[in-house]
NUMI-763538 format. One record per residue (C-alpha): residue number from 0; x, y, z. Coordinates in steps of 0.5 Angstrom, whole numbers, plus 2048, in hexadecimal, padded with zeros to 3 digits. Each point is the difference from the previous one (the first is absolute). Layout:
// residues N
resi/xx/yy/zz
NUM/X/Y/Z
...
***
This chain:
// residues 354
resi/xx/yy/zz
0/800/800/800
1/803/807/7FF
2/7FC/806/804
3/800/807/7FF
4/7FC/806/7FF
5/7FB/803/7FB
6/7FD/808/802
7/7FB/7FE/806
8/802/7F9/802
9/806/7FA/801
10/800/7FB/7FA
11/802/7F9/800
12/800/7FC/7FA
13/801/7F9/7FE
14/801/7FA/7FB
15/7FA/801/7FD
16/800/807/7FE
17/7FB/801/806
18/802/806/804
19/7FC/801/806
20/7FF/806/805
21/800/800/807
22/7F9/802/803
23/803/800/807
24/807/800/804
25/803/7FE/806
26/7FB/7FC/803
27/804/7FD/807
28/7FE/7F9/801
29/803/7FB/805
30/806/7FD/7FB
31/801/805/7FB
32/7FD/806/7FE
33/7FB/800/7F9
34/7FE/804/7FA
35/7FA/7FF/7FD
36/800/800/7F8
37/7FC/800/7FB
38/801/7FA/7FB
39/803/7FA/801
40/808/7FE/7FE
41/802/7F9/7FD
42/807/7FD/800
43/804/7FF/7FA
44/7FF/7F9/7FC
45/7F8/7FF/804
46/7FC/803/7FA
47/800/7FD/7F8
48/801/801/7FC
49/806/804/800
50/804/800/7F9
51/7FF/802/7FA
52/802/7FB/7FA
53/801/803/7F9
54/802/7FE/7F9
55/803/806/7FC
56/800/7FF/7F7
57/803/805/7FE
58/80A/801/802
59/802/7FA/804
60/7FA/7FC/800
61/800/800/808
62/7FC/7FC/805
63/800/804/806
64/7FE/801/808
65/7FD/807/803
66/7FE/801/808
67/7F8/802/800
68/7FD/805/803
69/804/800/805
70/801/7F9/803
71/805/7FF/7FD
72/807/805/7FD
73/804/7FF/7FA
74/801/7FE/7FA
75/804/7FA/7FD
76/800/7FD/7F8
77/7FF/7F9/802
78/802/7FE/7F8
79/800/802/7F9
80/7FF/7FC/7F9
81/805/800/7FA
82/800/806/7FC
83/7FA/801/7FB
84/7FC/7FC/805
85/7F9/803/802
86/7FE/7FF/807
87/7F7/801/800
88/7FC/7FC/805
89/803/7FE/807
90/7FC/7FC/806
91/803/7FD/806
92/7FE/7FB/805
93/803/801/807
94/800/7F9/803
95/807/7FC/800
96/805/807/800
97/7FB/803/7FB
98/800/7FE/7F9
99/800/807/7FA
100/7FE/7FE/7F9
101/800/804/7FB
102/7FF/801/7F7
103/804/801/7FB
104/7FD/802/7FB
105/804/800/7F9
106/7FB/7FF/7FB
107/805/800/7F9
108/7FC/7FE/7FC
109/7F9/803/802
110/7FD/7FA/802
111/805/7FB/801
112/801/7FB/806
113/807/803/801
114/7FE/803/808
115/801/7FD/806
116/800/801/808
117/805/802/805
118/801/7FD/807
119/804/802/805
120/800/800/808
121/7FE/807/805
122/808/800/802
123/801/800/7F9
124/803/7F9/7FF
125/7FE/7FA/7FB
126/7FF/804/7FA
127/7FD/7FB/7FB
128/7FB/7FE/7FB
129/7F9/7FF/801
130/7FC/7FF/7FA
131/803/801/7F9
132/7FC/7FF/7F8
133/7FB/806/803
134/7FC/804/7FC
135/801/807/802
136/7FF/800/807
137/7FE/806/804
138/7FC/800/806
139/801/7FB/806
140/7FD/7FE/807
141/802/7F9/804
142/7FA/7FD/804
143/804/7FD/806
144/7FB/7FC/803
145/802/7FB/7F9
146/807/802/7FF
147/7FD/803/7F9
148/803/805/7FC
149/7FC/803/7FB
150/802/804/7F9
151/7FC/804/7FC
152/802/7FF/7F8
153/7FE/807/7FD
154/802/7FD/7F9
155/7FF/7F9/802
156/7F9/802/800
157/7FF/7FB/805
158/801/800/809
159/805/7FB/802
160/803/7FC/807
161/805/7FC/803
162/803/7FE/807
163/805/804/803
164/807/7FC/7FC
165/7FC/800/7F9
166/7FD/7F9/801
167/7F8/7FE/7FD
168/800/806/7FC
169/7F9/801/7FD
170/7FB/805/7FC
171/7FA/802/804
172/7FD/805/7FD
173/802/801/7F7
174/7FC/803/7FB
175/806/7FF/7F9
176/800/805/7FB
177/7FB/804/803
178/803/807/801
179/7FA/804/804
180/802/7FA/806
181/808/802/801
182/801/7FF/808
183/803/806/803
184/801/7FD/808
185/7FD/7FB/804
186/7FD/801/807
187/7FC/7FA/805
188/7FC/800/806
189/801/7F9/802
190/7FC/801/806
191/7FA/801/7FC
192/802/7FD/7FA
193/801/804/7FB
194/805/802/7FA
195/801/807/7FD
196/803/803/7FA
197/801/805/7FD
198/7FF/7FF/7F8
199/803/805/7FB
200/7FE/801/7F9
201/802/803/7FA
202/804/805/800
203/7FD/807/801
204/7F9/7FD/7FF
205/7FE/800/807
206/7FC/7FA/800
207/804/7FD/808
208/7FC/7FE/804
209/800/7FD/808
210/7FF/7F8/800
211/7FE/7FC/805
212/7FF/7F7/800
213/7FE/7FB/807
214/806/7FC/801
215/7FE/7F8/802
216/804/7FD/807
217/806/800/7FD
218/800/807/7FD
219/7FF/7FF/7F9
220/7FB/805/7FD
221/7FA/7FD/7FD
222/801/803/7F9
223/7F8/800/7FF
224/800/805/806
225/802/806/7FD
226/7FD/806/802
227/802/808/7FE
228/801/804/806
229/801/806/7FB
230/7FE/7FF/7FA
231/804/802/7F9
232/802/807/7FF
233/806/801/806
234/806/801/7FB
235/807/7FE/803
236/7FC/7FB/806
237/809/7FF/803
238/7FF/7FD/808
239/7FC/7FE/804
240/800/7FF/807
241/7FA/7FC/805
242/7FE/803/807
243/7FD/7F8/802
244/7FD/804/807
245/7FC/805/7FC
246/7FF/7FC/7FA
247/803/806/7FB
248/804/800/7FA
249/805/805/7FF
250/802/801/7F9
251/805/805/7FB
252/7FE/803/7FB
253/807/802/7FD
254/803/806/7FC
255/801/807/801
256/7FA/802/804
257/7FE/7FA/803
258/7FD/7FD/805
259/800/7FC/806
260/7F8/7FD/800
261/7FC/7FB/805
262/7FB/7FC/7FE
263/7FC/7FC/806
264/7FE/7F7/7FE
265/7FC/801/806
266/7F9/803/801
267/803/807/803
268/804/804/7FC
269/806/802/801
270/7FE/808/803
271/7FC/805/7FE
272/804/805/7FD
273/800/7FB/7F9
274/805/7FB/7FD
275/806/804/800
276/806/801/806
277/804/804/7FD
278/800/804/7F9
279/806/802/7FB
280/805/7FC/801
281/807/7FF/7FC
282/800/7FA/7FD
283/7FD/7FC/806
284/801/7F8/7FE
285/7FF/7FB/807
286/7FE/801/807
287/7FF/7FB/808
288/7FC/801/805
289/802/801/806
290/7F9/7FD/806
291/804/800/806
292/7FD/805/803
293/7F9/7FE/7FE
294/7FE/7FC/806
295/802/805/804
296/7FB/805/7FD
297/806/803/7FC
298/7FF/802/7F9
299/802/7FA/7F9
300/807/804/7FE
301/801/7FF/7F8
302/808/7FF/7FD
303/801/802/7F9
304/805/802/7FC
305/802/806/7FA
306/804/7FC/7FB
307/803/807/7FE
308/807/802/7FF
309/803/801/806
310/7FA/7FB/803
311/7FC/801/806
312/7FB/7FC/805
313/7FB/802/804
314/7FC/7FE/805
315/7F8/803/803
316/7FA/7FF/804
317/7FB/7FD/7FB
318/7FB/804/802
319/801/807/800
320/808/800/801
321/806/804/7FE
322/804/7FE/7FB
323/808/7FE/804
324/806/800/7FD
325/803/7FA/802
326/806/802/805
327/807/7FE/7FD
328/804/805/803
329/805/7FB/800
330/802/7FF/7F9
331/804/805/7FD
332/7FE/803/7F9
333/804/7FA/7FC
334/7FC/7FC/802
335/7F8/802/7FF
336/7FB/7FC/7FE
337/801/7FE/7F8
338/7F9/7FF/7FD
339/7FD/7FC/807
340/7FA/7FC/7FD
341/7FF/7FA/805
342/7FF/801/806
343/7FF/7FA/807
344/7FF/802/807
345/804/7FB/805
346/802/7FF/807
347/808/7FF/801
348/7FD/802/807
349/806/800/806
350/805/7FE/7FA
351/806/805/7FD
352/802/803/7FA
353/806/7FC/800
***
């Protein structure tokens, strides 16, 4: 905790970015004197999660670590791809020492199943080849109960998954040929059992759309459930990120001047100030949600990234949140963001950087 003093009153802030002002001082007890506050304080590593994974196209190709909204500091670029490579969609998985995924979009030529998918674990060891012949792979998502990682083949016209060391590979969702269904990201609710994604059509014909399918026992989508959550006519449907609590969907429509969108599965609508979070975004591409604080009354807090140049992410409360940077004061200006498109919230918790 740090204390010091704004204009009227004493101020301590802690991890959590809450800061709190003292209501009143020097209360005399038997042991001890005592202050009485007027927000509660967390110790370091107690709420998650506390990192923010990234996957940046554009310069190194880097895979990348950045502390969140104050539970946790610091930056550190856990690895990069070969020069050339484009990193897009990354999901990550916190169980076993955490686990980060991410795709390599290479598409050359258009279409062709020359992409593949990159694993690597939190401390930055074991970078290995996860899946290879993938069609242009975008967005991702890892249901942790299965063990499953799902891709979304944008070109491919089709939604893919396999387990975690690329075993059992299999198409769930596919549609050849047909260029109004070109996945963007992927997004599921196992505890309702519901998948998500994001399609895209051809471009600047704005015919995206909101997908959504029921998913059988095992996570497999009915493809015969199909049901448009928003109909054609969304241009650049990017990323799409799911609120399991509230049932929502929050998606990217991406450009100069984009937006970051909700759209309720649920029978509430997401709030009453309409479909749109936050309004004229540069180049917006895929976003997390963060829920910590919902069964505690706190808001769903929303990550997303803006694939310019230098890059940025941030985060906000989805219902009538302020935009904010995330904090990297720590990296130098060499070492900003190059064109962040994915991006994954995990939990390295009492773990360090080193």
């Amino acid at each position: 905790m740090t204390v010091g003093k704004n204009a009227t009153n004493t101020v301590i802030d802690d991890v959590t970015c809450d800061s709190a002002g003292i209501v009143q001082a020097d209360i005399v007890a038997s042991n001890g004197i005592l202050h009485v506050v007027d927000a509660a304080f967390v110790p370091n590593g107690i709420f998650c999660p506390d990192t923010v994974f990234s996957a940046e196209q554009r310069g190194q190709g880097r895979i990348s670590a950045y502390g969140f909204a104050c539970r946790r500091t610091g930056f550190k670029h856990l690895d990069t791809e070969p020069a050339g490579t484009k990193p897009v969609g990354i999901a990550v998985d916190d169980s076993e020492g955490g686990k980060i995924f991410w795709s390599n979009d290479q598409d050359y030529p258009h279409a062709s199943p020359t992409s593949w998918a990159s694993g690597l674990a939190y401390d930055g060891t074991n970078h290995h080849r996860v899946l290879s012949n993938l069609i242009d792979p975008q967005g991702m998502t890892t249901v942790p109960e299965l063990k499953k990682l799902y891709v979304a083949e944008h070109s491919g016209f089709r939604i893919s998954r396999s387990n975690y060391d690329g075993s059992d590979y299999e198409i769930l969702i596919s549609k050849p040929n047909n260029e109004t269904f070109q996945p963007s990201d992927i997004a599921y609710d196992h505890t309702n059992g519901f998948m998500f994604a994001s399609v895209e059509g051809p471009e600047q014909q704005g015919v995206g759309y909101i997908a959504q399918w029921k998913l059988n026992s095992t996570g497999y989508p009915d493809p015969k459930s199909e049901k448009i959550l928003i109909p054609y006519g969304t241009v650049h449907p990017y990323g799409l990120c799911v609120d399991v609590i509230h049932q929502d969907i929050f998606y990217i429509v991406g450009g100069h001047g984009g937006q970051l969108r909700c759209v309720t599965y649920d029978a509430t609508p997401c709030h009453s100030e309409g479909p749109v979070v936050q309004d004229i975004l540069n180049y917006p591409y895929m976003c997390a949600v963060d829920s910590t604080f919902v069964p505690y009354g706190g808001p769903t807090n929303v990550v997303f990234t803006q694939a310019n140049l230098p890059g940025q992410i941030f985060y906000t409360a989805a219902i009538g949140g302020e935009k904010k940077s995330l904090n990297k004061t720590d990296v130098i200006s060499n070492n900003d963001l190059q064109a962040p498109e994915g991006v994954a919230l995990g939990c390295l918790a009492s773990g360090s950087w080193d």
